[in-house]
C-alpha positions in Angstrom: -121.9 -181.1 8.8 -122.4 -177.6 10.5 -122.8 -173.7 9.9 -119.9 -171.5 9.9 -121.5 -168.5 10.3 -117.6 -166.5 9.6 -117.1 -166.3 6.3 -120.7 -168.1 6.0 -120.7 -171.9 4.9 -121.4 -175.4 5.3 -118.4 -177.3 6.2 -119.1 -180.6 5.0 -117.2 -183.2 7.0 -118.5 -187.2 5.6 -117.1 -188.6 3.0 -120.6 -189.7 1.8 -121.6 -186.4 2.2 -118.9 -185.1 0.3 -119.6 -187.8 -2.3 -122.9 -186.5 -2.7 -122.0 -183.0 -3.5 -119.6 -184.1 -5.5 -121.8 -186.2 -8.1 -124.4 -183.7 -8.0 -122.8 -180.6 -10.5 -126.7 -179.7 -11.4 -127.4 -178.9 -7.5 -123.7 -178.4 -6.3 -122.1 -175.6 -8.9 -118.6 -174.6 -9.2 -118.9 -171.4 -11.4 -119.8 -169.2 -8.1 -116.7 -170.4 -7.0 -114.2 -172.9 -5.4 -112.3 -171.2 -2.4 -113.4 -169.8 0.7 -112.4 -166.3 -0.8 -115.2 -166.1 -3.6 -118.0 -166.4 -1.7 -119.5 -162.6 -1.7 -117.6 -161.7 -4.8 -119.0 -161.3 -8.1 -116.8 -163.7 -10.4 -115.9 -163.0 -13.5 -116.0 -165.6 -16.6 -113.3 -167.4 -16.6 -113.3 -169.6 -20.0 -110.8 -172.3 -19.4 -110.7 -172.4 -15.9 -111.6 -176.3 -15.3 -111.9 -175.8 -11.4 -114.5 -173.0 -12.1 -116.7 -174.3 -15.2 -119.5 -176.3 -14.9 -121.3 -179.2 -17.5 -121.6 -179.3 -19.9 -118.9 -176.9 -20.6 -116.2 -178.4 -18.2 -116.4 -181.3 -20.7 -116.2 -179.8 -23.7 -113.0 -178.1 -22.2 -111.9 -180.9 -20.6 -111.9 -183.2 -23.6 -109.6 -181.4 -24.6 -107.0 -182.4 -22.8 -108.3 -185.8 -21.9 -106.1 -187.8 -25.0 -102.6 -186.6 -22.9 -103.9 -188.3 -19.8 -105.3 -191.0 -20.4 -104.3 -194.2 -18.3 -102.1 -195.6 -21.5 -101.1 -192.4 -22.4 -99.7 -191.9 -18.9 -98.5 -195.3 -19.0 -95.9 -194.8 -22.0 -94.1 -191.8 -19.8 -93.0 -194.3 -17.4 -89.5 -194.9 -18.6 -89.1 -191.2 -18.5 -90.6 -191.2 -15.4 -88.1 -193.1 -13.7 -85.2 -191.9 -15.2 -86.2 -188.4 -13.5 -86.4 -190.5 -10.4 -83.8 -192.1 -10.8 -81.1 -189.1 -11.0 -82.5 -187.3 -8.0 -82.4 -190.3 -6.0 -79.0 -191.2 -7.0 -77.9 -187.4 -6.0 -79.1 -187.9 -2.7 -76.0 -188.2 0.1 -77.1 -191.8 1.8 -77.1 -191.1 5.9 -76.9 -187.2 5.5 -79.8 -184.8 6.4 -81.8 -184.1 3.1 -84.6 -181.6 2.7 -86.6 -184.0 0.3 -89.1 -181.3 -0.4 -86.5 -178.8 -2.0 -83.9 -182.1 -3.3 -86.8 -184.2 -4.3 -90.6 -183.6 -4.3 -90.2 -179.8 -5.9 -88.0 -180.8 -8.5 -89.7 -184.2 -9.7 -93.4 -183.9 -10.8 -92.1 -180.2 -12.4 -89.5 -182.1 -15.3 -91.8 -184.9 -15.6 -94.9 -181.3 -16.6 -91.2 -180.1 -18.3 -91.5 -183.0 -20.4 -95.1 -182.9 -20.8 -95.2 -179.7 -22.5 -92.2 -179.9 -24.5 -89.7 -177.4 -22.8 -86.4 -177.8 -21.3 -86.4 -179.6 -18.1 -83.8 -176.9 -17.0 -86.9 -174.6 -16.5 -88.3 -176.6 -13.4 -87.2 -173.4 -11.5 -89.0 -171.4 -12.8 -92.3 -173.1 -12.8 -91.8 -173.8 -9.1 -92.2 -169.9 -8.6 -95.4 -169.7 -10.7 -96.9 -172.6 -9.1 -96.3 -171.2 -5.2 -97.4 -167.7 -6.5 -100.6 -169.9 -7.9 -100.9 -171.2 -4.7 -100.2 -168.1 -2.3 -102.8 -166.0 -5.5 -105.7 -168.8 -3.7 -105.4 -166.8 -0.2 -103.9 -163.7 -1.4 -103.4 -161.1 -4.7 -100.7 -159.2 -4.4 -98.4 -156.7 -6.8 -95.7 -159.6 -6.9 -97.9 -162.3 -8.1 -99.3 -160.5 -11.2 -96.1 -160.0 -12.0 -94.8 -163.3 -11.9 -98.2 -164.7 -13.9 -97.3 -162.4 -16.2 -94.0 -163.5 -16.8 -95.6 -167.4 -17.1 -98.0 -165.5 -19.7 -95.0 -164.0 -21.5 -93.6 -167.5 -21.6 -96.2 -169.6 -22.6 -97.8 -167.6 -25.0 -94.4 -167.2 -27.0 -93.8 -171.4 -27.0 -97.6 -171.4 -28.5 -96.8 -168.6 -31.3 -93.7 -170.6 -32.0 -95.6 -173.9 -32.4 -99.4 -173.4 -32.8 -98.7 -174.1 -36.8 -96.5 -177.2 -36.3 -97.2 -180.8 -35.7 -96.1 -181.5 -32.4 -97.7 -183.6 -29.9 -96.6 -181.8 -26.6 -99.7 -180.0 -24.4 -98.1 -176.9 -26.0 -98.5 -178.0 -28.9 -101.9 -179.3 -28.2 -103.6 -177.0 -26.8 -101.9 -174.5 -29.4 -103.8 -176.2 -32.2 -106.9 -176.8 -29.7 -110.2 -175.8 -31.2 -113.5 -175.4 -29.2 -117.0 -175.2 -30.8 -115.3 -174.7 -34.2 -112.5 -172.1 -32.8 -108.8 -171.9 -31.9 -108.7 -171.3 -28.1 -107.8 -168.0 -27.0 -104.5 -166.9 -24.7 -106.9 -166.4 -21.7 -108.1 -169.8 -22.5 -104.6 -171.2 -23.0 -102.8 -169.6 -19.9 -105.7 -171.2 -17.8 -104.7 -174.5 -19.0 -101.1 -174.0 -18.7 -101.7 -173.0 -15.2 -103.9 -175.2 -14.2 -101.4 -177.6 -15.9 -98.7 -176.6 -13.6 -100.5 -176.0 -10.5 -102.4 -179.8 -10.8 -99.3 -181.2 -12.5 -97.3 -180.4 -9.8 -98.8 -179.8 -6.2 -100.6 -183.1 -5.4 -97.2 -185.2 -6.3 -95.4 -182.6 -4.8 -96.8 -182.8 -1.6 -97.7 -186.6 -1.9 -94.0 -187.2 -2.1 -93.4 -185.1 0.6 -96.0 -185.9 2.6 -95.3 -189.1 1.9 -91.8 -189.9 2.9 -92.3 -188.1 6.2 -95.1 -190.4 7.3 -93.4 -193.6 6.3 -90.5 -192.0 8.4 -92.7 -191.6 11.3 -94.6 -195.0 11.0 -91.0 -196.9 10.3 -93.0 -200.1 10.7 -94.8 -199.3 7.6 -91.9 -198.5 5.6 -90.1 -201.8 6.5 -93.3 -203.7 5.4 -93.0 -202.1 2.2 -89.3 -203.4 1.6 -90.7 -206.7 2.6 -93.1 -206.8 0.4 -92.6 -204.1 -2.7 -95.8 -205.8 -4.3 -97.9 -203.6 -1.7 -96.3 -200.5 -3.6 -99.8 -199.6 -5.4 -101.9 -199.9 -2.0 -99.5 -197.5 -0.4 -99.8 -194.8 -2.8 -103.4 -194.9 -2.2 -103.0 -194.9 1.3 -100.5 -192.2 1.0 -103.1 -190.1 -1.1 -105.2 -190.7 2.0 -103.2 -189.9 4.5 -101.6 -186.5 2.7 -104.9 -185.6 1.2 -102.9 -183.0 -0.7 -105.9 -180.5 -1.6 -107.3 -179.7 1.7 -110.7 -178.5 0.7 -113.0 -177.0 -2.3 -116.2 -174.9 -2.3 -119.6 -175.4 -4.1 -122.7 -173.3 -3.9 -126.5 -174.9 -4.0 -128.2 -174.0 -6.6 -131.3 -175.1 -5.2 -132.7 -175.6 -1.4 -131.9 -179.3 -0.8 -131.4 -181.8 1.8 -127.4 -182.7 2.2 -127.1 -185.6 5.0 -129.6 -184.6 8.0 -129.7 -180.8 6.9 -131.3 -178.3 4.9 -129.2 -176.2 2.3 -130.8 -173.4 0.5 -129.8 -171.8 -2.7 -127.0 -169.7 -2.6 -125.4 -171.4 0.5 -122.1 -171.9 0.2 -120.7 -175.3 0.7 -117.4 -176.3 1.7 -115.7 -179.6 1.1 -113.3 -180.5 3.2 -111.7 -184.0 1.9 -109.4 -184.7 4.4 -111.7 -184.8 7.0 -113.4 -187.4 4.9 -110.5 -189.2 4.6 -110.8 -190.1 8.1 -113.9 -191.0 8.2 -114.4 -194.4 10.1 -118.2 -194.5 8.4 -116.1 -195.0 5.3 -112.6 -196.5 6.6 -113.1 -198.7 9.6 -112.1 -198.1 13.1 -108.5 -197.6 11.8 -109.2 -194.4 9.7 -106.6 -192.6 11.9 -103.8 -195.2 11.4 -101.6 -195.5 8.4 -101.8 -199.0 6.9 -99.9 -199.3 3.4 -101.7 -202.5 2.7 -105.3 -200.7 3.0 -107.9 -202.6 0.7 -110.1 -200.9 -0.2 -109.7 -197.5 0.1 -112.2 -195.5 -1.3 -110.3 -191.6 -0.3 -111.1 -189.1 -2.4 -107.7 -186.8 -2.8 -108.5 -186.4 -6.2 -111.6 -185.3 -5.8 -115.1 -187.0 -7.4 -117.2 -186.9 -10.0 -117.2 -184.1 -12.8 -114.0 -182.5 -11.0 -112.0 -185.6 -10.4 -108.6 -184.9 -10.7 -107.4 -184.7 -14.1 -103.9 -186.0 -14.0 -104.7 -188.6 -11.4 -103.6 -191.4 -13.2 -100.1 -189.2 -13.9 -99.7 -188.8 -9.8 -100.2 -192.3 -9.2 -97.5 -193.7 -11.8 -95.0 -190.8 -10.1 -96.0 -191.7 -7.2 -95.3 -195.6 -7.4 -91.9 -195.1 -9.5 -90.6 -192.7 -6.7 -91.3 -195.2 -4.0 -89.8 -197.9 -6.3 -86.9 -196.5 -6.6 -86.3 -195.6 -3.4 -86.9 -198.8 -1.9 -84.1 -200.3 -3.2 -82.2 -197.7 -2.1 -83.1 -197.1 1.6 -83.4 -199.1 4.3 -84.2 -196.1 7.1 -86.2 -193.3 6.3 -85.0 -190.9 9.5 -86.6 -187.9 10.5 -84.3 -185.2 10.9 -85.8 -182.1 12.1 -89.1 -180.5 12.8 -91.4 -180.3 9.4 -92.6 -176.9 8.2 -96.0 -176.9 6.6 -97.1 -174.6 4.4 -100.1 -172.0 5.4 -103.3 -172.5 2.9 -106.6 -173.1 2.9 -106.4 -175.2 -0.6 -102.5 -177.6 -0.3 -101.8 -179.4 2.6 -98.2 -178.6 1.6 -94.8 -178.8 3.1 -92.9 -175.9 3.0 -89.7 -177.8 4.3 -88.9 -181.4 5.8 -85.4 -182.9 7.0 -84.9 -186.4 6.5 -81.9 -189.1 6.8 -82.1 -191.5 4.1 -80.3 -194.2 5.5 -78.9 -197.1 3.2 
């Protein structure tokens, strides 16, 4: 753990030092902000905004949506699930160089959030430019991407007008008919949800996917274990959640001086977690932290975050996850890499902006 005096902020490095924050809401708060950018600025409220809202509110709001993602909830999507799998696999040209973030890890988790909400699966598209802009809006506000968040607004607002009086049982639908402390939530409310929706909905399988399929094609050895033995499916997604640690990092601020590990944090300091450095923590993962083992038991990573701010559609992730690696198990013998990998330049995703692969049957 050390002092970053530029832009001013613990970066905390352990995972049990990032466990501690993380269980700790009361002395660790959100609502002064989660990225490196809100530190000096004076936030807004933001009612809705999960990432942002502390307890006992983040429950309240979080409840919400809790029913639609639960782990049988989640469960009874998995024939859907695969089907989506399924087709983009199946569209795949075996032995030929395939970008399988723009063929297969972009288009994936967005039908299955397609589904989720209720709108045509045709839209993906679109949602992939609201999500990036999302993403880019983390680093960067521009003219462009309040234009395109308006255009989500436009969109989800109308589905809600269209449904908020029917019984449906999609998020839209949902959240439409949502009430909070006795009233309908309002459309800053709802287009928080719906983009949080997207942006969590989609960037962690995204990029685990991604992420994914490129390390098992570096580590070949790990992939052909995998085909030996598919029953180790569920240990690698874990380890691949590791490995990828899709969100890179999230901020608190002490609301009280404390002591964090062997230091002293006073109110007001900024605190930066940075999960996948804890990731590789050998305090926490053995010697072997900076290998990829698929088989890994236990594996207590934290891609999804811990505590109050745990992930909310981890459960979702994890059953994509394991269907896509399913699937293409008994499809591929040879994951190949292709061409150099180009990452994508955040602070927040540990993304992949492109990355060529064989697939080799």
């Amino acid at each position: 753990m050390c002092w970053c005096p530029d832009p001013g902020l613990w970066a905390v490095s352990r995972h049990a030092d990032v466990v501690a924050v993380s269980r700790d809401p009361a002395t660790f708060c959100s609502s002064k902000g989660v990225l490196p950018m809100d530190i000096g600025r004076e936030l807004p409220e933001i009612p809705g905004a999960l990432l942002y809202v502390d307890p006992p509110a983040h429950g309240r709001y979080r409840r919400l949506v809790n029913p639609s993602f639960s782990t049988a909830a989640v469960r009874r999507l998995e024939p859907g699930i695969r089907d989506r799998a399924r087709a983009l696999l199946d569209a795949v040209h075996p032995g030929e160089v395939v970008d399988v973030v723009a063929e297969l890890a972009v288009p994936y988790p967005l039908q299955v959030i397609a589904d989720l909400l209720g709108v045509p699966a045709e839209d993906w598209p679109r949602f992939a430019v609201w999500t990036d802009h999302m993403i880019a809006a983390a680093t960067e506000i521009t003219d462009e991407t309040a234009t395109v968040l308006g255009e989500m607004s436009e969109y989800f607002l109308g589905l809600v007008a269209s449904r908020r009086d029917g019984g449906g049982a999609d998020l839209v639908s949902v959240l439409g008919r949502a009430e909070l402390d006795g009233h309908r939530l309002g459309d800053g409310e709802l287009m928080m949800f719906y983009g949080q929706l997207l942006v969590a909905g989609n960037e962690t399988t995204r990029n685990l996917i991604a992420g994914g399929l490129v390390a098992l094609a570096e580590h070949p050895a790990q992939w052909a274990r995998l085909r030996a033995d598919p029953g180790l499916v569920p240990r690698a997604v874990e380890e691949l959640l590791r490995w990828t640690s899709p969100v890179i990092s999230f901020l608190r601020t002490a609301t009280r001086r404390t002591r964090l590990g062997d230091v002293t944090v006073e109110e007001g300091d900024p605190v930066l977690l940075l999960y996948a450095s804890a990731n590789r923590d050998e305090a926490a993962f053995g010697p072997d932290a900076g290998r990829l083992d698929v088989g890994r038991h236990p594996n207590p990573h934290l891609a999804f975050g811990y505590g109050e701010h745990v992930c909310l559609g981890a459960a979702l992730a994890r059953l994509e996850a394991r269907v896509f690696l399913e699937e293409a198990l008994g499809r591929f013998r040879v994951l190949e890499p292709a061409g150099p990998v180009q990452r994508l330049a955040s602070e927040v995703i540990a993304g992949l902006r492109q990355a060529p692969l064989r697939l080799i049957p």
